[in-house]
Backbone as CSV, one residue per row, in Angstrom:
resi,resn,N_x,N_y,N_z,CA_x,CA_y,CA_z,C_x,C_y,C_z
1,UNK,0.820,-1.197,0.000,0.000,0.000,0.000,0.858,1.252,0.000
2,UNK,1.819,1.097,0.626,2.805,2.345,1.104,3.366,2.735,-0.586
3,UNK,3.921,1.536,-1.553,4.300,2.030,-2.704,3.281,2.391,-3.737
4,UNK,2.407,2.054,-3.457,1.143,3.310,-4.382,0.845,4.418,-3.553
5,UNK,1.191,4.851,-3.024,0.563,5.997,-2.169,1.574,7.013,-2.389
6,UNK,2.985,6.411,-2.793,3.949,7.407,-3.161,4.201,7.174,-4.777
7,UNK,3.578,6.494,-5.168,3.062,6.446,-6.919,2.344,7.443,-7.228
8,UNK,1.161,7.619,-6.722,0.299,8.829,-6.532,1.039,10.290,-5.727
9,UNK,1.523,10.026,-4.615,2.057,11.396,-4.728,3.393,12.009,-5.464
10,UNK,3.544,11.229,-6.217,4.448,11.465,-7.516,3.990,12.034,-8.355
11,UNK,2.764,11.227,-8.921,1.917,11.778,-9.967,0.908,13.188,-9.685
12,UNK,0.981,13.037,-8.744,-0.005,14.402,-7.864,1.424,15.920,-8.232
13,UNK,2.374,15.848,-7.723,3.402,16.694,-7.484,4.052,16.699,-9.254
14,UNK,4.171,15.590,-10.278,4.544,15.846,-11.563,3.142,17.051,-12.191
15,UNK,1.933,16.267,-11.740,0.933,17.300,-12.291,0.399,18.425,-11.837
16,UNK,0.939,19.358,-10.751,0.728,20.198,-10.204,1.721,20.970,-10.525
17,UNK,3.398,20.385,-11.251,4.043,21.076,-11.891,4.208,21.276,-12.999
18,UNK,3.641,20.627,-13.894,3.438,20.502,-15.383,2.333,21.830,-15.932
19,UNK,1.188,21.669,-14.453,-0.230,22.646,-14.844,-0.210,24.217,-15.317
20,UNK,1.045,24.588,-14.603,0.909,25.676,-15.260,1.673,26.045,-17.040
21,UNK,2.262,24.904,-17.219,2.854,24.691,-18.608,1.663,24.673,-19.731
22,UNK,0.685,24.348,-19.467,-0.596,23.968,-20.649,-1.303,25.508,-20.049
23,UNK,-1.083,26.066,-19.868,-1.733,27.270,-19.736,-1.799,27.947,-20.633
24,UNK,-2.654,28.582,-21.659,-2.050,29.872,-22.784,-1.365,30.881,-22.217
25,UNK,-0.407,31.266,-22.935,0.232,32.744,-22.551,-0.527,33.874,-22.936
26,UNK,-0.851,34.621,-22.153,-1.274,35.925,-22.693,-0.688,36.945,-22.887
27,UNK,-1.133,38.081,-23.612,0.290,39.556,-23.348,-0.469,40.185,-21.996
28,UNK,0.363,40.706,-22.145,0.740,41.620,-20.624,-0.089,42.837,-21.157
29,UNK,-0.527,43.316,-19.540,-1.220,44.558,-19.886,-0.851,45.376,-20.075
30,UNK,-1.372,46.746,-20.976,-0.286,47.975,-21.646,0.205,48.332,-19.384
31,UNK,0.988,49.088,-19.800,0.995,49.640,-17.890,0.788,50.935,-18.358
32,UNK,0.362,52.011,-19.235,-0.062,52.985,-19.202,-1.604,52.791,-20.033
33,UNK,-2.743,53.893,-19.790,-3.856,53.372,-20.121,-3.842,53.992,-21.934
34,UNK,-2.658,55.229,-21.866,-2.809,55.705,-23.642,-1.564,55.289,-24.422
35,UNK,-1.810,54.848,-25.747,-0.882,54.002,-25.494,0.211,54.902,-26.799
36,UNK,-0.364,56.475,-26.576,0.278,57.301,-26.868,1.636,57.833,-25.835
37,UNK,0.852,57.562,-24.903,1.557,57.593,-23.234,2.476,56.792,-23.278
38,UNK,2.663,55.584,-23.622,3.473,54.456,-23.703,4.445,54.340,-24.589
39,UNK,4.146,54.805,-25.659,5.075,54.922,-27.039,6.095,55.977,-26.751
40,UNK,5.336,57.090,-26.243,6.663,58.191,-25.485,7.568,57.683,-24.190
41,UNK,6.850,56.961,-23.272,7.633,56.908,-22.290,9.054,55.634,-22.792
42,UNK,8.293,54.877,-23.943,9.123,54.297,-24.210,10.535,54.530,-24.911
43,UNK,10.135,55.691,-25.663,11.290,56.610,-26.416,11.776,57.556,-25.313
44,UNK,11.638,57.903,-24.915,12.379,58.349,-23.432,13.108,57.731,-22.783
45,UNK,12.601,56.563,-22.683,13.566,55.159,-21.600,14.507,54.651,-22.167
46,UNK,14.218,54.841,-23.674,15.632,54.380,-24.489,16.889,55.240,-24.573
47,UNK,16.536,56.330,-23.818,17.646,57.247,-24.065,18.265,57.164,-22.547
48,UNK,17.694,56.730,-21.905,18.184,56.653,-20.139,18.449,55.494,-19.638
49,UNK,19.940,55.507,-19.252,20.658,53.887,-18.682,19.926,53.310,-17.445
50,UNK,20.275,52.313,-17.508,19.705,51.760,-16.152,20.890,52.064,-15.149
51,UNK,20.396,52.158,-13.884,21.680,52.450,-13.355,22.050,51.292,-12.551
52,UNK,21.180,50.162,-13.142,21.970,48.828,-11.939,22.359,48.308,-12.802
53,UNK,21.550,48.031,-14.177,22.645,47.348,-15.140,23.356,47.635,-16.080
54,UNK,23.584,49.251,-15.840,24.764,49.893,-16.414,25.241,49.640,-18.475
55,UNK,23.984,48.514,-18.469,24.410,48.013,-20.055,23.283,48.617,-20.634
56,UNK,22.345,48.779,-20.335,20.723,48.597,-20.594,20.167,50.270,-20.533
57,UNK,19.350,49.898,-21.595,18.303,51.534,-21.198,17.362,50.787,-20.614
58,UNK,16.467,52.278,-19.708,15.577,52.045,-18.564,14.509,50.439,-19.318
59,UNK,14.450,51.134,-21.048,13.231,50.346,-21.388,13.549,48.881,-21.058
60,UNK,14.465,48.793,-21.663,15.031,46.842,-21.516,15.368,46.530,-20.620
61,UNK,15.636,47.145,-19.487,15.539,46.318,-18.393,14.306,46.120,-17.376
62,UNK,14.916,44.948,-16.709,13.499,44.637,-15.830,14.084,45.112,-14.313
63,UNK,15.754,44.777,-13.798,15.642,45.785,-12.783,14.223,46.902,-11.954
64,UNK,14.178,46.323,-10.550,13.102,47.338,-10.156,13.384,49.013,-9.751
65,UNK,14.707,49.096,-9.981,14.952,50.593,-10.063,14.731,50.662,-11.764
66,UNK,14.462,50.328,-12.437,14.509,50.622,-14.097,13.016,51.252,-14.263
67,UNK,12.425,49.710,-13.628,10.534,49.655,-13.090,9.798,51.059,-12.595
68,UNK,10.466,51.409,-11.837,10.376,52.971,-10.942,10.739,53.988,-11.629
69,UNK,11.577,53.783,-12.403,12.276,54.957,-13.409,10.927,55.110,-14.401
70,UNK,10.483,54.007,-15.285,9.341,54.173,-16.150,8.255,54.577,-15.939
71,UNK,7.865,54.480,-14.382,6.743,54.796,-13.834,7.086,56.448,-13.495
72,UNK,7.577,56.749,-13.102,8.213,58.363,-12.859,7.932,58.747,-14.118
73,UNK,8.116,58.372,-15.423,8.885,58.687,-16.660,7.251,59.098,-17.152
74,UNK,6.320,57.771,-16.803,5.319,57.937,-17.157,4.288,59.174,-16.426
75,UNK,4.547,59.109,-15.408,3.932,60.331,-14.065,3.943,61.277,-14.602
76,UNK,5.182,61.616,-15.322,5.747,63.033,-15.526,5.199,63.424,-17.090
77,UNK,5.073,62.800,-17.214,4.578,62.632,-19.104,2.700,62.996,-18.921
78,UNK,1.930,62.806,-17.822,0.914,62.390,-17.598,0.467,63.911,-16.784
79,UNK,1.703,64.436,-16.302,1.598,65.586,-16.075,1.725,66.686,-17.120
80,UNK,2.298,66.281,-17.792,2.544,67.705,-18.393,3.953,67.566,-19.005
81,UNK,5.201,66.997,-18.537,5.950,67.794,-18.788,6.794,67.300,-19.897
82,UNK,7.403,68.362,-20.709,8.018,67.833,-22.232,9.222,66.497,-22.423
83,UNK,9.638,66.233,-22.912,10.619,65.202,-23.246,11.835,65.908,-22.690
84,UNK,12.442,66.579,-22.952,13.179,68.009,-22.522,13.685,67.959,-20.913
85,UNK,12.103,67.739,-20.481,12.083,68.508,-19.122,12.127,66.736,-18.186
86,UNK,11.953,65.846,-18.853,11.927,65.129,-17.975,13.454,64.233,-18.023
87,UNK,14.015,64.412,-19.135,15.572,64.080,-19.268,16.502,64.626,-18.888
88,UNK,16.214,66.428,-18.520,16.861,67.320,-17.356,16.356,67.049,-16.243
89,UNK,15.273,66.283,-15.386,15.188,65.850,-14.153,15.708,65.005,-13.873
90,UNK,15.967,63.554,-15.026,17.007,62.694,-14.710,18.444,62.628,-14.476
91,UNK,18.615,63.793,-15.346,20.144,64.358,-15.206,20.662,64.868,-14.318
92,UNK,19.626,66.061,-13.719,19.707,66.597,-12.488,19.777,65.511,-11.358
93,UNK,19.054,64.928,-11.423,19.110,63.830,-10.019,20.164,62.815,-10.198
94,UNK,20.554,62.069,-11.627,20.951,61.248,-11.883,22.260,61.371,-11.887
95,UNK,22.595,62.510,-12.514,24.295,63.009,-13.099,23.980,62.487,-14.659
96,UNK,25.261,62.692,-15.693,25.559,62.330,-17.091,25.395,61.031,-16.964
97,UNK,25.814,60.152,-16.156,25.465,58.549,-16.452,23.993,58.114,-16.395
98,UNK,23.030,58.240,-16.157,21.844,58.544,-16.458,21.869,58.571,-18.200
99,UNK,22.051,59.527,-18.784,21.827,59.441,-20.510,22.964,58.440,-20.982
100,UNK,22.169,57.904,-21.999,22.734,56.363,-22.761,23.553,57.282,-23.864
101,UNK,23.603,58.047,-23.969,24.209,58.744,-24.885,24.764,60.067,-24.455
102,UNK,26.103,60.266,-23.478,26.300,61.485,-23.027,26.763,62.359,-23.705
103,UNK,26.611,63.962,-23.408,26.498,65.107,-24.426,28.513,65.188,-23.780
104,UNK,29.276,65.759,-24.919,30.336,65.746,-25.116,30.976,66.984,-24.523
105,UNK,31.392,67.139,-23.457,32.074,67.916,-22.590,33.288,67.455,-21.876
106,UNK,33.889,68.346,-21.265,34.689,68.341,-20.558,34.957,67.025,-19.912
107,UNK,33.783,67.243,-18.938,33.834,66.254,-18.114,33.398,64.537,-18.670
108,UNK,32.989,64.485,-19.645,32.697,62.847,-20.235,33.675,63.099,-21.650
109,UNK,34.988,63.919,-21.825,35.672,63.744,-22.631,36.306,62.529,-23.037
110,UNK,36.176,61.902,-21.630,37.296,60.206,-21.510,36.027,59.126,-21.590
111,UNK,35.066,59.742,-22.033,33.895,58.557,-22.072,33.832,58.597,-24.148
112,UNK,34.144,59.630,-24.617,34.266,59.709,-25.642,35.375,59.215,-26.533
113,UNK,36.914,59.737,-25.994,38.126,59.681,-26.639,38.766,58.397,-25.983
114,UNK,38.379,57.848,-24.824,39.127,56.977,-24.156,39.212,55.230,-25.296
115,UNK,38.077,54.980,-25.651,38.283,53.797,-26.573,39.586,53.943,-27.430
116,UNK,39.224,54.957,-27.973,40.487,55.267,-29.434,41.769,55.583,-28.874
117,UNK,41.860,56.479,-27.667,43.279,56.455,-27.104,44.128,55.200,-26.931
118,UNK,42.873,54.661,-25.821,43.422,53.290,-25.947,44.021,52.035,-26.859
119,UNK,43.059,52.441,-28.361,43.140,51.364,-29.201,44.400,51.797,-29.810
120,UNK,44.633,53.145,-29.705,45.928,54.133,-30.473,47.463,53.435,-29.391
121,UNK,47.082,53.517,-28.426,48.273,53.291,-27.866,48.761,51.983,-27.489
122,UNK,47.667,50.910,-27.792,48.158,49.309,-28.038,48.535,48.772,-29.569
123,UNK,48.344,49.871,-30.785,48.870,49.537,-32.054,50.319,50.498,-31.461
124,UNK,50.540,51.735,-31.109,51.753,52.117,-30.980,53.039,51.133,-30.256
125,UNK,52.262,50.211,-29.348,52.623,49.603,-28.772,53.184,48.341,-29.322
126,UNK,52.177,47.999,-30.246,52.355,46.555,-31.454,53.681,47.485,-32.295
127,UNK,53.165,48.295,-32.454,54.381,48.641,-33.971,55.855,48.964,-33.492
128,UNK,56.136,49.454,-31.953,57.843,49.500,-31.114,58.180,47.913,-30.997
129,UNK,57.306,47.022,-30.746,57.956,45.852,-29.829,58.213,44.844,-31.632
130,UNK,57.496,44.783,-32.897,57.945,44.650,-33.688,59.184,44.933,-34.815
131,UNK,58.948,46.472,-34.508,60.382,47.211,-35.246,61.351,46.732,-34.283
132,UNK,61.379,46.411,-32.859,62.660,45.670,-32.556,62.969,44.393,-32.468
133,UNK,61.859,43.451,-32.732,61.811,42.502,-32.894,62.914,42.182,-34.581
134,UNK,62.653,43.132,-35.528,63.309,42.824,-36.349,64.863,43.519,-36.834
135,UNK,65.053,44.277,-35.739,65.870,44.930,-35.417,67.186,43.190,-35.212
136,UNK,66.492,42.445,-34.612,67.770,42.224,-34.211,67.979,40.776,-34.840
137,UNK,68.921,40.307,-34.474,69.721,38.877,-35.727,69.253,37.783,-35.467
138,UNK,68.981,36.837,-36.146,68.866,35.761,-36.398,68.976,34.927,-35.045
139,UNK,70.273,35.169,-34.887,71.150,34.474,-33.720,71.053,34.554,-32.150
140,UNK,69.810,35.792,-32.123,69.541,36.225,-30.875,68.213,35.047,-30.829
141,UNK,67.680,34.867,-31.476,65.753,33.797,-30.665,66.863,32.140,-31.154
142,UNK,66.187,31.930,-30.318,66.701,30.064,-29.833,66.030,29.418,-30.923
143,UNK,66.806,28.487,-31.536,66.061,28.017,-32.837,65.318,26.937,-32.172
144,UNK,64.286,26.313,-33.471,63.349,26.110,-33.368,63.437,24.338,-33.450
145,UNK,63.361,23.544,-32.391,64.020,22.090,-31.801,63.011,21.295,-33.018
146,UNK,63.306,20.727,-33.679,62.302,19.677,-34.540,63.119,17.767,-33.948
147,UNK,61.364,17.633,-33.557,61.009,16.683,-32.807,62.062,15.076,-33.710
148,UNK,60.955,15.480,-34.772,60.935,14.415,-35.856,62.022,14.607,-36.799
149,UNK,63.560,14.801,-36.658,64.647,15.088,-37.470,64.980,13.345,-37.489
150,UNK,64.890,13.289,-38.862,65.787,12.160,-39.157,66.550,12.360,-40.385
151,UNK,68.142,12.018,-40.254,68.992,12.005,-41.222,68.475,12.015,-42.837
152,UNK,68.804,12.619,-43.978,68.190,12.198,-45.265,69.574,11.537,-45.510
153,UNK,69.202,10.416,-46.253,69.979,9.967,-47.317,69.731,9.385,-48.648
């Protein structure tokens, strides 16, 4: 008796986890009710990083500081205020890392020039350690041991 009873609560616990698999998926509800409202907040969010996952605009991430950001994004849109005005509140609160695309100053000069410096000064780097590489003789690198030498005759 004992091994049907855990036959059944096998089959009880496989089908209580399977149940929600045969479910239809549905879409998700808009989260703003105009979905004029939505289309902006969404072009807005694409221009503003997430700030936990640092890779992502607000829109693509699911982060719940991202979540809070869209809902603000949307508040503010619902109020009144322009595209303008709500990407200078993020900035203001946020700093330049906030925009996915920072405006080119002073201060994010090394967010701009720093790739290419860098990429500039590891080819400068490739092209010294080569020119002396051939700089020098034959006789200086340890020749090259072959395993498989056998006499020709």
């Amino acid at each position: 008796m004992s091994e049907t009873r855990r036959i059944l609560t096998r089959l009880a616990l496989m089908l209580a986890l399977a149940a929600p698999a045969a479910l239809p998926a549905r879409d998700a509800p808009p989260a703003a009710d105009d979905p004029a409202t939505e289309t902006r907040m969404t072009r807005i969010a694409a221009e503003l990083r997430c700030l936990v996952c640092q890779n992502q605009t607000i829109a693509d991430s699911n982060a719940p500081l991202a979540v809070d950001l869209r809902q603000q994004v949307r508040e503010m849109i619902r109020r009144g205020d322009s595209d303008r005005q709500i990407v200078d509140y993020m900035t203001a609160r946020y700093g330049d890392f906030v925009l996915y695309r920072p405006p080119f100053k002073g201060s994010t000069a090394l967010l701009w020039f720093g790739p290419a410096a860098l990429l500039a000064g590891g080819l400068a780097v490739l092209v010294v350690v080569l020119r002396r590489r051939n700089r020098l003789g034959a006789d200086r690198f340890e020749p090259d041991e072959d395993v498989d030498e056998e006499p020709t005759t």
